[in-house]
SETORVEX-179763 format. One record per atom (N, C-alpha, C, O): residue in one letter; y negated, x negated, z; residue number from 1; atom name. Coordinates in Angstrom, 2 decimals. Layout:
N
SITE, type, Y, X, Z, seq, atom
SITE, A, Y, X, Z, NUM, CA
...
This chain:
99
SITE, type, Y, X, Z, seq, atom
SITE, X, 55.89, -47.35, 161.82, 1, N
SITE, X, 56.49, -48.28, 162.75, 1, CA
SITE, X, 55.47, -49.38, 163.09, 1, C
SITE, X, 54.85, -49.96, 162.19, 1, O
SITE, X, 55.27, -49.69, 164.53, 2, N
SITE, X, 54.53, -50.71, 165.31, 2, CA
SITE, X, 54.89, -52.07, 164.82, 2, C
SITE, X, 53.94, -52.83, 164.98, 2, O
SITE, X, 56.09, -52.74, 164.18, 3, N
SITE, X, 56.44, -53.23, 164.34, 3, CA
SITE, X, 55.54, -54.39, 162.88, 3, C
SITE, X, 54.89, -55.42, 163.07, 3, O
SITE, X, 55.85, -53.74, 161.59, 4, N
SITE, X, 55.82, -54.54, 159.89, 4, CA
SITE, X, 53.78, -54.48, 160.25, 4, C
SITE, X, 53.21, -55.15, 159.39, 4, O
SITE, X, 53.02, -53.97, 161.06, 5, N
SITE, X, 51.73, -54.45, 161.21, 5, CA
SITE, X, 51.31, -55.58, 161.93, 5, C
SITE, X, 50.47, -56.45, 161.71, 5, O
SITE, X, 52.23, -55.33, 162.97, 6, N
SITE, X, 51.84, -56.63, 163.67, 6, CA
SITE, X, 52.59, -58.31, 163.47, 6, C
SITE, X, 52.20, -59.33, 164.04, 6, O
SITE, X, 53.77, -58.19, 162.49, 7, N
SITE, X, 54.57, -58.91, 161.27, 7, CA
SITE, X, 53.13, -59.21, 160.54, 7, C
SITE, X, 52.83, -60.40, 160.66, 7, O
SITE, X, 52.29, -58.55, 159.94, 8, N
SITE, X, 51.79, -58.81, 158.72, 8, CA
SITE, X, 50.07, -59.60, 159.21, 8, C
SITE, X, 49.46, -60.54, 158.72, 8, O
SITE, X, 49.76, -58.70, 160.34, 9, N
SITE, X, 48.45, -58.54, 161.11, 9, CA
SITE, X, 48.07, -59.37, 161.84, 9, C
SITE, X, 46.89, -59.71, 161.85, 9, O
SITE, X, 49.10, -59.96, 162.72, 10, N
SITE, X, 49.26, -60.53, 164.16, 10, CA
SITE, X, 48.31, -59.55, 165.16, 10, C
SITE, X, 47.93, -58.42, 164.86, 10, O
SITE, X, 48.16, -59.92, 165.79, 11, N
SITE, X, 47.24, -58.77, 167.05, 11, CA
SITE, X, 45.74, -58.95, 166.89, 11, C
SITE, X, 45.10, -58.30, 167.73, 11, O
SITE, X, 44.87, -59.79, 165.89, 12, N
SITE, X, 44.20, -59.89, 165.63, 12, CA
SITE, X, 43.06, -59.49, 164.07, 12, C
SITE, X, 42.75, -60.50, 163.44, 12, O
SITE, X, 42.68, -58.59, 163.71, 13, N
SITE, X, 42.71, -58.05, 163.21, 13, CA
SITE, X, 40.92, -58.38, 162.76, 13, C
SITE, X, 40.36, -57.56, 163.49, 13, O
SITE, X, 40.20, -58.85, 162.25, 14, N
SITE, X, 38.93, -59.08, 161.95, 14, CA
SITE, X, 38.08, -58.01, 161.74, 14, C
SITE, X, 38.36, -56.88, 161.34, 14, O
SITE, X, 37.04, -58.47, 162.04, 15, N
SITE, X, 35.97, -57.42, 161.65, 15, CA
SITE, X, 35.05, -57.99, 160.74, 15, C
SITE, X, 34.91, -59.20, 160.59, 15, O
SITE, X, 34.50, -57.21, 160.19, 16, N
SITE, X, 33.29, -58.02, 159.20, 16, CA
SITE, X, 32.07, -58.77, 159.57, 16, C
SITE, X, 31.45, -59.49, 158.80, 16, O
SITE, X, 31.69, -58.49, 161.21, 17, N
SITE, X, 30.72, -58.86, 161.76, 17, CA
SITE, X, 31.77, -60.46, 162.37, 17, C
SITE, X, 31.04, -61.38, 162.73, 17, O
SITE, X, 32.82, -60.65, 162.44, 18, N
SITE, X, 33.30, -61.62, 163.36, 18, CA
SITE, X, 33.27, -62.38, 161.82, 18, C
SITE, X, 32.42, -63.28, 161.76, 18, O
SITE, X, 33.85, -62.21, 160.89, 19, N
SITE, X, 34.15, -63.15, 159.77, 19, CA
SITE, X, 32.46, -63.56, 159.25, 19, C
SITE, X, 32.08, -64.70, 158.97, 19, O
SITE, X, 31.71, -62.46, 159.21, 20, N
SITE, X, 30.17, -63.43, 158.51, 20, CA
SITE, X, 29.66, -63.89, 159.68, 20, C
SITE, X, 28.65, -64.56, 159.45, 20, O
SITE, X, 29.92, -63.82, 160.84, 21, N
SITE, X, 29.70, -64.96, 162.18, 21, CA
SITE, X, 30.15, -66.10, 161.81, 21, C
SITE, X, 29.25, -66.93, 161.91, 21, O
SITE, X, 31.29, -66.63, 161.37, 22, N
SITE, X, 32.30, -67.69, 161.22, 22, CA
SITE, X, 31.89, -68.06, 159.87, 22, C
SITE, X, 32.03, -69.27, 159.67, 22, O
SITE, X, 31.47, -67.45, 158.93, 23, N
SITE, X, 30.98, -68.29, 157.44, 23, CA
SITE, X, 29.50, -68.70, 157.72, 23, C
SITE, X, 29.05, -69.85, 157.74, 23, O
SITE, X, 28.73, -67.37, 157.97, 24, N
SITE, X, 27.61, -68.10, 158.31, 24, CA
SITE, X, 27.21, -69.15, 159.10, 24, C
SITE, X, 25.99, -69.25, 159.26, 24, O
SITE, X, 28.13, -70.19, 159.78, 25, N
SITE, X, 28.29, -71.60, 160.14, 25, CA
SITE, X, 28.06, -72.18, 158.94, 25, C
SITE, X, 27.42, -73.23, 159.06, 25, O
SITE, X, 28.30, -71.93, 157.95, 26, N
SITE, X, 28.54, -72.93, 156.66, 26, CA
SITE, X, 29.10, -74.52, 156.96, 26, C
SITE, X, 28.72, -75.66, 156.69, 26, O
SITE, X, 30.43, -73.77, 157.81, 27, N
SITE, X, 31.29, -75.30, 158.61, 27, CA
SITE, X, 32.36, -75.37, 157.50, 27, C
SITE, X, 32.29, -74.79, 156.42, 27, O
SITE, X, 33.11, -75.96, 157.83, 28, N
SITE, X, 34.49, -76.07, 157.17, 28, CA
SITE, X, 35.36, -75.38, 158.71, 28, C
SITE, X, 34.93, -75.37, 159.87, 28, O
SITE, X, 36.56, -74.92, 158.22, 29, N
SITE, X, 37.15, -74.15, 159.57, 29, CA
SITE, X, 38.69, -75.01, 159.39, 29, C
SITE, X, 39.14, -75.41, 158.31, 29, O
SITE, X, 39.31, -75.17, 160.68, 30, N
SITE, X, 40.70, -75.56, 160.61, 30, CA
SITE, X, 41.64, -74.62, 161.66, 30, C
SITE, X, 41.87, -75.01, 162.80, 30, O
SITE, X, 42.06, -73.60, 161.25, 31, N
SITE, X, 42.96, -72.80, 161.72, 31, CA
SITE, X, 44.09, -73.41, 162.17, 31, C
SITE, X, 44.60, -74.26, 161.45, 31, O
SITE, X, 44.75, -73.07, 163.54, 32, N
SITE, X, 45.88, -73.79, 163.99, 32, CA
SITE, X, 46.69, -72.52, 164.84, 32, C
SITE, X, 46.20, -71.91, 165.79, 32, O
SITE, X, 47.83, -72.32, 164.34, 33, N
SITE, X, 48.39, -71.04, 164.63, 33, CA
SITE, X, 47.97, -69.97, 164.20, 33, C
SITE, X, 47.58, -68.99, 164.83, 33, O
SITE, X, 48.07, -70.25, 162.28, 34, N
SITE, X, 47.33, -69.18, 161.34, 34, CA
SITE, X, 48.57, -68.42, 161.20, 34, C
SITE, X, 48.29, -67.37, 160.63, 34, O
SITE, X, 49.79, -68.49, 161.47, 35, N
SITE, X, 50.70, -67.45, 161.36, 35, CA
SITE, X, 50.77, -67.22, 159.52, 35, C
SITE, X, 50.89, -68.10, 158.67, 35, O
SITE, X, 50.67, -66.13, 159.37, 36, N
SITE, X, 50.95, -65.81, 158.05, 36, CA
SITE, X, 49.48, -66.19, 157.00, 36, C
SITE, X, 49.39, -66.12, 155.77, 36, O
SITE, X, 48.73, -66.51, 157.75, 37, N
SITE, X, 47.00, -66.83, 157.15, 37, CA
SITE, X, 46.08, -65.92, 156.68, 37, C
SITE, X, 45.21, -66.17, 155.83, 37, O
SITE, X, 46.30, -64.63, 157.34, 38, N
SITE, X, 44.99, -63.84, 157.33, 38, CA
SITE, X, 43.69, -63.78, 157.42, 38, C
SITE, X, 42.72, -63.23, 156.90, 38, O
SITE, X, 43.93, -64.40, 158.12, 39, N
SITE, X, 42.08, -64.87, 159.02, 39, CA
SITE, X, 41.76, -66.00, 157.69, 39, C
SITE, X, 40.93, -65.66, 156.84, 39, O
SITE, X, 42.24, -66.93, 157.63, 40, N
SITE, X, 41.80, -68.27, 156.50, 40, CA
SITE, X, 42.05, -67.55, 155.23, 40, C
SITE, X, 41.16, -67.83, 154.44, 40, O
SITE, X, 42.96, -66.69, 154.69, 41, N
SITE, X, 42.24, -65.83, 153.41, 41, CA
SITE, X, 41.36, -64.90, 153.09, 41, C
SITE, X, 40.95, -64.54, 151.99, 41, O
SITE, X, 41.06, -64.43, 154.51, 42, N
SITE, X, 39.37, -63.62, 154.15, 42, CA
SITE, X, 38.28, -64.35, 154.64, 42, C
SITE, X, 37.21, -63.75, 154.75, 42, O
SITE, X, 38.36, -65.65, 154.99, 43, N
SITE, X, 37.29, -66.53, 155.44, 43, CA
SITE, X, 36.83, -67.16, 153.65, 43, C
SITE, X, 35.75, -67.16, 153.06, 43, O
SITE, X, 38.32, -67.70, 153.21, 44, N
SITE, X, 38.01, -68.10, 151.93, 44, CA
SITE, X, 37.76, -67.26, 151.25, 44, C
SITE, X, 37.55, -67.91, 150.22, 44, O
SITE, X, 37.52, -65.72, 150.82, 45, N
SITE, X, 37.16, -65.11, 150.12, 45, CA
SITE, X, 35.64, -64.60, 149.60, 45, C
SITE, X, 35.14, -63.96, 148.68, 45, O
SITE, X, 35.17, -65.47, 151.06, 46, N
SITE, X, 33.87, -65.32, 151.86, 46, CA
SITE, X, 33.26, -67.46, 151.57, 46, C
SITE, X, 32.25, -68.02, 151.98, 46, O
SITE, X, 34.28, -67.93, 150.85, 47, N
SITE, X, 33.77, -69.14, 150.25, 47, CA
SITE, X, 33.73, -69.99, 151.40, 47, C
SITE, X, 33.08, -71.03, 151.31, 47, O
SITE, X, 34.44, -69.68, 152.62, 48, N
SITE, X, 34.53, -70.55, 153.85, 48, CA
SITE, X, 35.88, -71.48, 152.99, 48, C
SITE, X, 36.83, -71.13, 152.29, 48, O
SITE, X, 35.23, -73.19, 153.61, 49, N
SITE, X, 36.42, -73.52, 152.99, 49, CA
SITE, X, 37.56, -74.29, 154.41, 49, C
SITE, X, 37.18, -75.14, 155.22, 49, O
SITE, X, 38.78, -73.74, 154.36, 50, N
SITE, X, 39.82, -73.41, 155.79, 50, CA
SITE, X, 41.12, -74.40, 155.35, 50, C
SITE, X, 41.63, -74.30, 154.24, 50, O
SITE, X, 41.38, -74.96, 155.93, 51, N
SITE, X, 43.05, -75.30, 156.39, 51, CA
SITE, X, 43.54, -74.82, 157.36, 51, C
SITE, X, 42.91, -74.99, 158.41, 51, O
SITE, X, 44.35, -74.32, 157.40, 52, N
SITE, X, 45.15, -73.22, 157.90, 52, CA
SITE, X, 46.94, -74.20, 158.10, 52, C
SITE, X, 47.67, -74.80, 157.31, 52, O
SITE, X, 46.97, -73.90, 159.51, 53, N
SITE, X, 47.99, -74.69, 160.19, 53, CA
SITE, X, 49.03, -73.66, 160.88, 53, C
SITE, X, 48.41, -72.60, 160.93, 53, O
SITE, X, 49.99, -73.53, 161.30, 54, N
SITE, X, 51.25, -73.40, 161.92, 54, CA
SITE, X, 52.50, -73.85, 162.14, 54, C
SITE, X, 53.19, -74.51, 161.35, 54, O
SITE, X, 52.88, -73.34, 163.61, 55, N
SITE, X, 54.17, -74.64, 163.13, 55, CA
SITE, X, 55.18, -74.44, 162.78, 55, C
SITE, X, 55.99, -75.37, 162.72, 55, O
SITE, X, 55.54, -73.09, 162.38, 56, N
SITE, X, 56.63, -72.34, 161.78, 56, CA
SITE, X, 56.26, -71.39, 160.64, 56, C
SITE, X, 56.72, -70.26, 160.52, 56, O
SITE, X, 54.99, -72.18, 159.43, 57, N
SITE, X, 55.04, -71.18, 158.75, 57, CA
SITE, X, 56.01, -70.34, 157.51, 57, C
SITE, X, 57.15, -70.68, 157.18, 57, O
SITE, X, 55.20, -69.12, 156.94, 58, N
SITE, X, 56.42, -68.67, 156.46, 58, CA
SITE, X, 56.26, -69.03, 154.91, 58, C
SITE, X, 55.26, -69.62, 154.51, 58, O
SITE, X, 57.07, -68.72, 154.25, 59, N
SITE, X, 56.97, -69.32, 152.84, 59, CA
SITE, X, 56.50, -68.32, 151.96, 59, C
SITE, X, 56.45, -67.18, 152.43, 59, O
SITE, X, 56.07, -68.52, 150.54, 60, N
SITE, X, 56.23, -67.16, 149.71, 60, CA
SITE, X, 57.68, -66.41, 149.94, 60, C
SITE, X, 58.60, -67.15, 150.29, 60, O
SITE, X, 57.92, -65.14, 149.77, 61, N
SITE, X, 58.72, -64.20, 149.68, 61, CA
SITE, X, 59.36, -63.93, 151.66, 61, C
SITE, X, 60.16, -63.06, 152.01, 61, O
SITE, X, 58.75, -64.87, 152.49, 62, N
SITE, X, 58.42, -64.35, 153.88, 62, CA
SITE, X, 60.06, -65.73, 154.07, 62, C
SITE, X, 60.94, -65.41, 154.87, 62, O
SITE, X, 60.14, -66.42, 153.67, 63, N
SITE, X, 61.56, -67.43, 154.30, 63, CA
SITE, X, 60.61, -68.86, 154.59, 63, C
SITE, X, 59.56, -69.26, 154.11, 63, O
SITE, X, 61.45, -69.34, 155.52, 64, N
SITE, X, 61.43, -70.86, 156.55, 64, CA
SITE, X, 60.95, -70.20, 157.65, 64, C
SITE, X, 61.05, -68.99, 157.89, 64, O
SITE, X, 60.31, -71.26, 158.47, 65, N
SITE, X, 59.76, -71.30, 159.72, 65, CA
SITE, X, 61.20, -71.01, 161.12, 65, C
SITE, X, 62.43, -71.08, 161.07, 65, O
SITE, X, 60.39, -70.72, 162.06, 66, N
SITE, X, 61.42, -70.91, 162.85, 66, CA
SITE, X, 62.70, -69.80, 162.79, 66, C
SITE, X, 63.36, -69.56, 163.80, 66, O
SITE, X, 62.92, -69.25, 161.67, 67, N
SITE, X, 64.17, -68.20, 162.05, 67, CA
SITE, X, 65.04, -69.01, 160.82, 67, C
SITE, X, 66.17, -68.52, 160.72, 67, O
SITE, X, 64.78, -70.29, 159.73, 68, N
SITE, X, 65.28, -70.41, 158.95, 68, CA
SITE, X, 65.42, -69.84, 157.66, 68, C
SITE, X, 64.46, -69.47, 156.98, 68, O
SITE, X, 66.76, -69.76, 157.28, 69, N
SITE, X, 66.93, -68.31, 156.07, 69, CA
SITE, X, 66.75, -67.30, 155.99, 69, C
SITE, X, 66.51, -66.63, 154.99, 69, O
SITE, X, 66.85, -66.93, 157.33, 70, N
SITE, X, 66.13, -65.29, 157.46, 70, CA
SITE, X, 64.76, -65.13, 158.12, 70, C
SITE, X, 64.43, -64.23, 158.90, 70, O
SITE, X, 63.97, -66.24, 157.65, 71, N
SITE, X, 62.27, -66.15, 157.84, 71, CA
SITE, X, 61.74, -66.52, 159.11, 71, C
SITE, X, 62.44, -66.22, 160.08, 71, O
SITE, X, 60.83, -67.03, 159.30, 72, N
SITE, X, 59.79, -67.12, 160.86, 72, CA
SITE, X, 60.28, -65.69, 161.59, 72, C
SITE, X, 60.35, -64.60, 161.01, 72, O
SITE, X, 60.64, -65.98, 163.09, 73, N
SITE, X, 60.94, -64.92, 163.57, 73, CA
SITE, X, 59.91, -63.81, 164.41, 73, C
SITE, X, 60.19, -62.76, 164.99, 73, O
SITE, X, 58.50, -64.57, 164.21, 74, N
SITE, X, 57.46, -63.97, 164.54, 74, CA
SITE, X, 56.98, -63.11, 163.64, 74, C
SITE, X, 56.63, -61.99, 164.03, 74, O
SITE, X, 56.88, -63.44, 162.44, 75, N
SITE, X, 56.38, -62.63, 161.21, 75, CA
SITE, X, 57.05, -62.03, 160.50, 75, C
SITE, X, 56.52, -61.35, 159.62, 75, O
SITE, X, 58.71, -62.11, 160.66, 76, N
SITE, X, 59.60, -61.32, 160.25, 76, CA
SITE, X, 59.41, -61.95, 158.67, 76, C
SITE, X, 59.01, -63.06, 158.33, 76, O
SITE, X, 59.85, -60.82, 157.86, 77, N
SITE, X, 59.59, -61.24, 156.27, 77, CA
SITE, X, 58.57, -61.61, 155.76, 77, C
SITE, X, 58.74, -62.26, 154.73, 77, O
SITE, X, 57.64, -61.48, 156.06, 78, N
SITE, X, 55.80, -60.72, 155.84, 78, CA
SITE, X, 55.51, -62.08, 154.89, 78, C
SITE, X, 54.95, -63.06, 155.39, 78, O
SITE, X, 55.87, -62.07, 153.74, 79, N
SITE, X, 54.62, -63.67, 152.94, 79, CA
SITE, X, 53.67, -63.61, 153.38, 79, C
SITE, X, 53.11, -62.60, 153.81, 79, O
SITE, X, 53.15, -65.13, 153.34, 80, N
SITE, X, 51.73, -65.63, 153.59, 80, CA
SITE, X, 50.36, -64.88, 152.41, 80, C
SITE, X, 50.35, -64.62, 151.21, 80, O
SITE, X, 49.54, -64.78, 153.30, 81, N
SITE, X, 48.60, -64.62, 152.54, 81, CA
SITE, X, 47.73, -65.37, 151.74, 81, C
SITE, X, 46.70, -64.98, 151.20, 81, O
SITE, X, 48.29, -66.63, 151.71, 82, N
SITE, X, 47.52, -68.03, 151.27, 82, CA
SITE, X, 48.45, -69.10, 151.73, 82, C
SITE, X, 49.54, -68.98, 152.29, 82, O
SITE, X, 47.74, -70.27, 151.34, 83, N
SITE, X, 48.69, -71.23, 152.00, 83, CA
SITE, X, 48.09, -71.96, 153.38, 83, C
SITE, X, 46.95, -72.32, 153.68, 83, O
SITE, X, 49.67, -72.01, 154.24, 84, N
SITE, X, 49.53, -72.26, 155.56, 84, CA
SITE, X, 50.20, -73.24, 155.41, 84, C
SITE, X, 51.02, -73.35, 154.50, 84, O
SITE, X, 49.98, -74.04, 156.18, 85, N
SITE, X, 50.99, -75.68, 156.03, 85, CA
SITE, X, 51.16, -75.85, 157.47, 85, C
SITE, X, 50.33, -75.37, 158.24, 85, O
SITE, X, 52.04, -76.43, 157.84, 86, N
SITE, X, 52.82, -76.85, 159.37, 86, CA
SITE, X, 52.36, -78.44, 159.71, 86, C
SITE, X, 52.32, -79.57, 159.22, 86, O
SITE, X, 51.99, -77.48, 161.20, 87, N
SITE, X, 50.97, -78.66, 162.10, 87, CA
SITE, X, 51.29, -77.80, 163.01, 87, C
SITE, X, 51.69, -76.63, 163.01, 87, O
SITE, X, 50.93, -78.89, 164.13, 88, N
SITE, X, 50.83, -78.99, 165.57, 88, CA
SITE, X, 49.53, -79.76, 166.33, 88, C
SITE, X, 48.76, -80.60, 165.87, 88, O
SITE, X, 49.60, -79.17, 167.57, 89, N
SITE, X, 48.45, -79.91, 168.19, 89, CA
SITE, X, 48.11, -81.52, 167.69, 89, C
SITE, X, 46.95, -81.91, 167.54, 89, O
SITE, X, 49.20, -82.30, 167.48, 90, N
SITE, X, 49.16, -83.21, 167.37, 90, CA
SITE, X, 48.53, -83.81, 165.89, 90, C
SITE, X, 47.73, -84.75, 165.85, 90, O
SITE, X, 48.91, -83.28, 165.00, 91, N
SITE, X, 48.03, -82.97, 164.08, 91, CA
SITE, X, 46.12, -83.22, 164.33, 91, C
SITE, X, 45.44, -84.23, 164.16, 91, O
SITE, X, 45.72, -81.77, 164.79, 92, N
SITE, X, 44.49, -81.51, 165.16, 92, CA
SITE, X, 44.14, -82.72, 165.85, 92, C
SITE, X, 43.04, -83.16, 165.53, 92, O
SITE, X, 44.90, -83.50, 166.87, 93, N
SITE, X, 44.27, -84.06, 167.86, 93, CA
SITE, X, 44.27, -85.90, 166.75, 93, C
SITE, X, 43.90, -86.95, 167.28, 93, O
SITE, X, 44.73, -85.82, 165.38, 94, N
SITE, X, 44.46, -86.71, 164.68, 94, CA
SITE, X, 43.04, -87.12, 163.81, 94, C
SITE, X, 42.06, -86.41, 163.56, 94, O
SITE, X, 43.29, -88.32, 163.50, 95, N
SITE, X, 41.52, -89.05, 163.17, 95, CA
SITE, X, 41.50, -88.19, 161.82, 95, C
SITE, X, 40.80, -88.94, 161.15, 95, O
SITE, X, 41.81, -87.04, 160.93, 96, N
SITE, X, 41.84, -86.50, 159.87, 96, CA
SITE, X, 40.70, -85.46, 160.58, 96, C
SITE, X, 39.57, -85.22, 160.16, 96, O
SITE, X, 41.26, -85.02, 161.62, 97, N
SITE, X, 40.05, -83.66, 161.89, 97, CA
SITE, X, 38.72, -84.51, 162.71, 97, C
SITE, X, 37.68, -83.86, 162.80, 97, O
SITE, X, 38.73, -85.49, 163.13, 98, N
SITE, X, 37.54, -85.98, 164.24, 98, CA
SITE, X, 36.14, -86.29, 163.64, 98, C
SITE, X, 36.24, -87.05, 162.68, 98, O
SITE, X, 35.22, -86.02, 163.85, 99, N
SITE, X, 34.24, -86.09, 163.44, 99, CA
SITE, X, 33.03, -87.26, 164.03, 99, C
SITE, X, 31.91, -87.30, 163.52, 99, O
């Protein structure tokens, strides 16, 4: 089923050449609409160090975000792969990220 990959995946799917592009910055990264946090747990695995933002994320065992008790309705059940914490543009556009 099409459906529990792109729950778990989002439509974005990394490659190894895109992720040692993105570490070899040796930046710090701030993910915003990390969804379940795929991308920011194989960045950190790779010693990138990431905050990882959404605004409906999902919790361990795949509950909160925007569907409530029955989980983010984008990601269905799917737990996070790390931790994602809830932000919005407004967030990002604060003196915490400005350099």
């Amino acid at each position: 089923e099409r459906e529990w990959p792109c729950w778990l995946l989002a439509f974005a799917v990394p490659s190894a050449e895109a992720l040692a592009a993105v570490s070899e910055l040796g930046l710090p990264v701030v993910e915003m609409g990390g969804g379940v946090g795929y991308w920011a747990a194989l960045l950190r695995r790779r010693g990138v160090a990431v905050e990882c933002f959404d605004s409906a994320p999902t919790e361990a065992g795949g509950k909160g975000g925007k569907g409530g008790e029955s989980g983010n309705t984008f990601h269905g059940e799917c737990p996070p792969w790390g931790p994602v914490q809830r932000g919005s543009s407004a967030l990002l556009a604060s003196r915490r990220f400005r350099r």
